[in-house]
N, C-alpha and C positions, 0 to 999 in steps of 0.2 A: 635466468628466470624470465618469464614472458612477460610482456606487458600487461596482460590482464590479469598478473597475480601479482598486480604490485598497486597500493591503492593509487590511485590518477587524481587531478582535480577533474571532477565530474558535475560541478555547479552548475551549469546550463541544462544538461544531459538529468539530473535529477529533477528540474524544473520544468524542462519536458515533459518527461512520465510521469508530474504529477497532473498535469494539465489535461495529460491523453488518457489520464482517469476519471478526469472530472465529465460531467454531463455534457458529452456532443452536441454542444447551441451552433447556432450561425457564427456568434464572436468564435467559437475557437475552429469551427472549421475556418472561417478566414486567415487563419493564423496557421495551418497545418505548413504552408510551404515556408515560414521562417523557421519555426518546428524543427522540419527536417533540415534545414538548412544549422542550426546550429547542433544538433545532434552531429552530425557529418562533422562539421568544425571541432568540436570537440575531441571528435573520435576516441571516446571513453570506452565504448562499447564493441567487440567485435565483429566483423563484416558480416557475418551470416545475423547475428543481431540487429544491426541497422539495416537488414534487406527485410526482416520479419516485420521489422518498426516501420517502415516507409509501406511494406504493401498493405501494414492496419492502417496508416494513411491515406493511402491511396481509395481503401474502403469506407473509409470515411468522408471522405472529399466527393464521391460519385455516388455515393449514395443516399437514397430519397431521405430527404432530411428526416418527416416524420416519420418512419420507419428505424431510420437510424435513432434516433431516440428514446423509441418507444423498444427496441430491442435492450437500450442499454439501461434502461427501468428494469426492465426484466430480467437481464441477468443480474445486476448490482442488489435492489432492492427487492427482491421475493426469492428470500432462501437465506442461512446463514454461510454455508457452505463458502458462495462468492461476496460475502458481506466486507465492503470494504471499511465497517468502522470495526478496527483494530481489539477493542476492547471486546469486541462482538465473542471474537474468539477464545479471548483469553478469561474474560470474567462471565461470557455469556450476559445470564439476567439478574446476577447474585446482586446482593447490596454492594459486592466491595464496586461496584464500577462506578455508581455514582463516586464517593472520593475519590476514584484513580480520576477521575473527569477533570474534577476541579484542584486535583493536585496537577496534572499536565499544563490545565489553562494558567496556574500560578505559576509554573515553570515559563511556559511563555513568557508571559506578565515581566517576571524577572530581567529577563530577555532584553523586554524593549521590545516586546512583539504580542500584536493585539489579533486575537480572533475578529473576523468580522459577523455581521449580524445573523446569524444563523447557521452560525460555523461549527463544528462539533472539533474536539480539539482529538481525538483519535480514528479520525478521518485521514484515511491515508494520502491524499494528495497533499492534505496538512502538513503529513509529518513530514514528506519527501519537500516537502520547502524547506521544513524548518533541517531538513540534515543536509539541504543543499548548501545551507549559510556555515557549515563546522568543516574545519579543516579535512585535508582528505583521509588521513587514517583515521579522525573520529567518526569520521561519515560510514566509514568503510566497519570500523567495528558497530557502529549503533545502527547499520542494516543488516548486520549477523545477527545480532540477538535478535531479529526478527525473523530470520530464517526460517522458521520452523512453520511460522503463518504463510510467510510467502510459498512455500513451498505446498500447504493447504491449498491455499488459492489458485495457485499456478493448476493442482491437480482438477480441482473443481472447474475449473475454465478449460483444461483441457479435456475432462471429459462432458463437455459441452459444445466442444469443437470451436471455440472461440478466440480468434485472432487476438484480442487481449492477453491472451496468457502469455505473447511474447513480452509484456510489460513486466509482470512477475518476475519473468525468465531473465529479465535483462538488468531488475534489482537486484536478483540473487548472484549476478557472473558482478554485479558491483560490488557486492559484499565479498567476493572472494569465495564464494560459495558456488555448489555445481546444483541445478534444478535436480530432487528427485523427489517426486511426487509422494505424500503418502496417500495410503487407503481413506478414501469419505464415504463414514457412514451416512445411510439413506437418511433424507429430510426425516424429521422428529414429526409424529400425527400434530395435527392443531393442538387436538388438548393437550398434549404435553408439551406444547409450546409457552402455553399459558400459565404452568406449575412454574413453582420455585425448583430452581436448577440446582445442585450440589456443585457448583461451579463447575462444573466440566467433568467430575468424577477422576481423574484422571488422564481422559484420552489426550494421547499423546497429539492427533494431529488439530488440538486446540491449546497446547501447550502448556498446558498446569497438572499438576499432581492434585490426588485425593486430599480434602481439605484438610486441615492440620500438618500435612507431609512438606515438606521444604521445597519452595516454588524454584527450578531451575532457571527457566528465562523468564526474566521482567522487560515489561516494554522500557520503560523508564529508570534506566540506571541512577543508583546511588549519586556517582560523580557527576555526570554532567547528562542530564535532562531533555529531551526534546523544546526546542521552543520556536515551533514557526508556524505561524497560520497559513490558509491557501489564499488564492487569490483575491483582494476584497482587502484583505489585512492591512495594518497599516502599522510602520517602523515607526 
């Protein structure tokens, strides 16, 4: 069996990628070469992965700051498609999301781990802390059940040609999963942005069933719960 289909401790290597999610400031571009520097140590991920991961560094690092900024506004925050809060995709704008919010934040809470001050607790750099803190095969199964998003995301970022999709790509080879993109339907017009959503209707690459039908993946399993804030938080 290979290495990469066996789950790894990947605790630096998810704390990484959650970081090189987070909004490209001065603080974390200064920090890119420790970054790469413990990615490479850990070597969780495989070679053509950490070559894809160092050269989004490398474009990060040489590139005009506001520029780099103002492109990762862009892609992250205008569109669901590359929306990186989690719930985005699964509940959309239904009522159930507010309780899945405050049922995550008390999972934390549990924890011993506190959101910081404007933290959204289904913010995926969030979650990618808090499964860098659980042993490795739990990490490794509670990034599967997410599969199905990453694998959204991974699609919407690559067909936008953007060097972040190796991030997706390098959660899903951590889940023991293979990247295979599904079909993204074209952005929703404004107005129907603004309607009350039938949580997703179904479509598969938002991951819920027609309402009343028996929901397949939850972000938030039964047994053991996400509980980790991003950076800011405090143990």
């Amino acid at each position: 069996m290979s290495l990469f289909n066996k789950p790894v401790m990947a605790s630096k290597t998810l704390r990484v990628l959650a970081r090189l999610l987070s909004y490209p400031d001065a603080e974390l571009r200064g920090h890119l070469a420790d970054m790469r520097g413990a990615l490479h140590d850990e070597q969780a991920l495989a070679p053509q992965r950490l070559a894809e991961l160092d050269a989004l560094m490398a474009s990060l690092q040489r590139g005009e700051p506001l520029e780099t900024e103002a492109a990762y506004v862009e892609l992250f925050d205008r569109g669901r498609a590359t929306s990186l809060h989690l719930f985005e995709h699964v509940h959309g704008d239904s009522r159930d999301r507010g309780p899945a919010m405050i049922d995550l934040a008390q999972t934390y809470e549990k924890a011993g781990l506190f959101l910081g001050e404007g933290e959204l607790p289904d913010f995926l750099p969030v979650v990618l802390e808090f499964t860098s803190t659980q042993p490795p095969q739990e990490a490794r199964e509670f990034l599967a059940e997410m599969a199905h998003i990453f694998n959204a995301i991974f699609a919407a970022l690559q067909q936008r040609d953007s060097a972040y999709a190796c991030i997706l790509g390098a959660l899903l080879e951590l889940a023991g999963e293979k990247a295979s993109p599904v079909e993204i339907p074209a952005e929703e017009a404004i107005d129907a942005v603004w309607q009350e959503p039938e949580v997703f209707g179904g479509c598969s690459s938002k991951g819920q069933a027609s309402p009343g039908q028996p929901q397949p993946i939850h972000i938030v399993p039964k047994a053991q719960r996400p509980a980790r804030p991003a950076q800011g938080a405090q143990a």
